[in-house]
C-alpha positions as CSV (number, residue, x, y, z in Angstrom):
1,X,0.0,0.0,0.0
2,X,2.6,2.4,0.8
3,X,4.8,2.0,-1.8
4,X,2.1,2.3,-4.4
5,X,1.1,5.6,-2.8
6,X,4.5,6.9,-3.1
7,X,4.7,5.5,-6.3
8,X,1.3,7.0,-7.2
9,X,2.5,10.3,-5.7
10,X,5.7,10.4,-7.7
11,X,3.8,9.8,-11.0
12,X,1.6,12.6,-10.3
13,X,4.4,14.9,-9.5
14,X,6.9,13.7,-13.2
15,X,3.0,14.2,-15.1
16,X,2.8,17.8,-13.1
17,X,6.2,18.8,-14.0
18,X,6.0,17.7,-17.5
19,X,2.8,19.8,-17.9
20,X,4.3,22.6,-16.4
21,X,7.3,22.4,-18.9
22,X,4.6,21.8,-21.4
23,X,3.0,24.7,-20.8
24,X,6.4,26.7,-20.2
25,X,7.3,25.3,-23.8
26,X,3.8,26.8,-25.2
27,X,4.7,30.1,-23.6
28,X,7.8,30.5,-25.0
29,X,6.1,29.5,-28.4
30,X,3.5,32.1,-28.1
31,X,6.1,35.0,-26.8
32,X,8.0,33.9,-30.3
33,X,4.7,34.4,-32.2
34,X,3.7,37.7,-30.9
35,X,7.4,39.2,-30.9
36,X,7.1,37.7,-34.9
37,X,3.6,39.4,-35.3
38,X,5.0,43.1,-34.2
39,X,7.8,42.9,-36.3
40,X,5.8,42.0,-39.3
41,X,3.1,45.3,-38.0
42,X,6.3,47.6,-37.4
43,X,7.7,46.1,-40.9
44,X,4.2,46.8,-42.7
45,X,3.4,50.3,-41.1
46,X,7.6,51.5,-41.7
47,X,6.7,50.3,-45.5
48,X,3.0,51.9,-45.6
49,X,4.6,55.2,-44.1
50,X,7.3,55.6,-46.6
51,X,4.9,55.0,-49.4
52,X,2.6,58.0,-48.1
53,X,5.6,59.7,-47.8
54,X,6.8,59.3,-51.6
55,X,2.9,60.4,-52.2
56,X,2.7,63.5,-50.2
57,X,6.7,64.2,-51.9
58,X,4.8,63.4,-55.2
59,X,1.8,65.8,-54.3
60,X,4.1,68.6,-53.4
61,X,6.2,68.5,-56.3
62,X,2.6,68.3,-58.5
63,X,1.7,71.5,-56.6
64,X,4.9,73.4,-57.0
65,X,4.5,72.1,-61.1
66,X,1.3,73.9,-61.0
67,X,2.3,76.9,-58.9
68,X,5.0,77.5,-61.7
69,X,3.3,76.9,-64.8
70,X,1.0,79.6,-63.4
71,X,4.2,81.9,-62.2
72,X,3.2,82.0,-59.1
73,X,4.9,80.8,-55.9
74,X,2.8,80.0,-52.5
75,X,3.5,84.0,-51.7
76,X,2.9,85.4,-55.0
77,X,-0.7,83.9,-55.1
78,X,-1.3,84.9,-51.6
79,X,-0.2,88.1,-52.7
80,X,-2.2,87.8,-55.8
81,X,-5.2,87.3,-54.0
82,X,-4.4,90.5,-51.5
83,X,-4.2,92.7,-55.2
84,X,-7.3,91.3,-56.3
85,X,-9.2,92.1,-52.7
86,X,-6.9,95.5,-53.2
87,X,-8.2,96.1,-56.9
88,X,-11.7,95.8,-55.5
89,X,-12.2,98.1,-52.4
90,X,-10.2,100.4,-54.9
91,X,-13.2,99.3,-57.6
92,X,-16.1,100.1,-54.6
93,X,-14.7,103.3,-53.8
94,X,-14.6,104.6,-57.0
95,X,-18.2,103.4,-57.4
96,X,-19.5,105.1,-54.4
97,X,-17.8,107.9,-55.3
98,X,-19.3,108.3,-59.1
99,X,-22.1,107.9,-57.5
100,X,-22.5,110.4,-55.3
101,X,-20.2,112.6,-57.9
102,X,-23.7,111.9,-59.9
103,X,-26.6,112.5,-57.6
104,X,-25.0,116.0,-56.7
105,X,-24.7,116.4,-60.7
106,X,-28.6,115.3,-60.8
107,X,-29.6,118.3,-57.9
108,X,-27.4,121.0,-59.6
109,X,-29.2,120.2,-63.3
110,X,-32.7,120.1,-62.1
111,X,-32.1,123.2,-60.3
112,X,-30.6,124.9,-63.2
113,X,-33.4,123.3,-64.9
114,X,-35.8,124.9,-62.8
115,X,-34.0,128.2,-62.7
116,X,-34.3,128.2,-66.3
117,X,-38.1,126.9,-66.1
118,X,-38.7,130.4,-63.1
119,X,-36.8,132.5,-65.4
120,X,-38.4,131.0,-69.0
121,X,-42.1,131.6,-67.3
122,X,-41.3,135.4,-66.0
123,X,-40.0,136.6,-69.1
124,X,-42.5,137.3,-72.3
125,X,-42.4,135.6,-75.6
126,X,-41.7,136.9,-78.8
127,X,-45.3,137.6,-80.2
128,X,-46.4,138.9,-76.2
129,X,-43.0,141.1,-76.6
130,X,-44.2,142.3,-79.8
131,X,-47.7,143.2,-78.9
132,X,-46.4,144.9,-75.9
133,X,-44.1,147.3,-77.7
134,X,-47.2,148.2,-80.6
135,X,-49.4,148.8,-77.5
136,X,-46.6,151.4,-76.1
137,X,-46.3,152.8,-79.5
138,X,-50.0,152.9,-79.9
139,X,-51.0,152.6,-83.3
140,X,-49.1,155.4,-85.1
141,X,-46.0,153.1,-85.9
């Protein structure tokens, strides 16, 4: 009885220990297989990173093609689009100002106008001028 126990006991233990290292062994395994994993990620991102960096090298180069063939750098444009904003308050304030140069040229016409009109219906006509002067005369001219 005893012996068996031990016996029993021992084997117990050696199947313990060897599922232990077992598991130890699968630990080590999986370690390996994640440690592979992020080096394949880092390798894939490093890769994917310097291919958007070629593109954005690509689109930069596109943009500066552009800029040039419309001789213009980043600045000039800018600056382009400051004399164009320039040009137009310039453009307003001439308008507001022919305009109001024209409503005060309205108001001084239509009061000549009407000076004219006062001064046209005080003074007598050519026939009323006429018959004014025979009247003074009196018949003997």
């Amino acid at each position: 009885g005893g012996d068996g126990e031990v016996t029993e006991a021992k084997r117990r233990q050696a199947e313990w220990e060897q599922q232990i290292a077992s598991l130890d062994q699968k630990e080590m395994e999986l370690h390996q297989t994640q440690l592979r994993l992020i080096r394949e990620q880092t390798a894939t991102f490093i890769r994917d990173l310097g291919m958007l960096r070629q593109e954005i090298a690509g689109l930069k180069a596109h943009q500066n093609d552009i800029q040039q063939s419309l001789g213009m750098s980043h600045g000039q444009m800018a600056e382009g689009m400051n004399s164009v904003t320039d040009r137009f308050s310039v453009i307003e304030t001439f308008v507001r100002d022919s305009a109001g140069k024209h409503d005060a040229h309205d108001r001084s016409l239509k009061a000549l106008k009407d000076g004219h009109d006062a001064l046209h219906a005080s003074s007598a006509t050519v026939p009323q001028r006429l018959e004014y002067l025979e009247r003074l005369l009196g018949d003997s001219a």
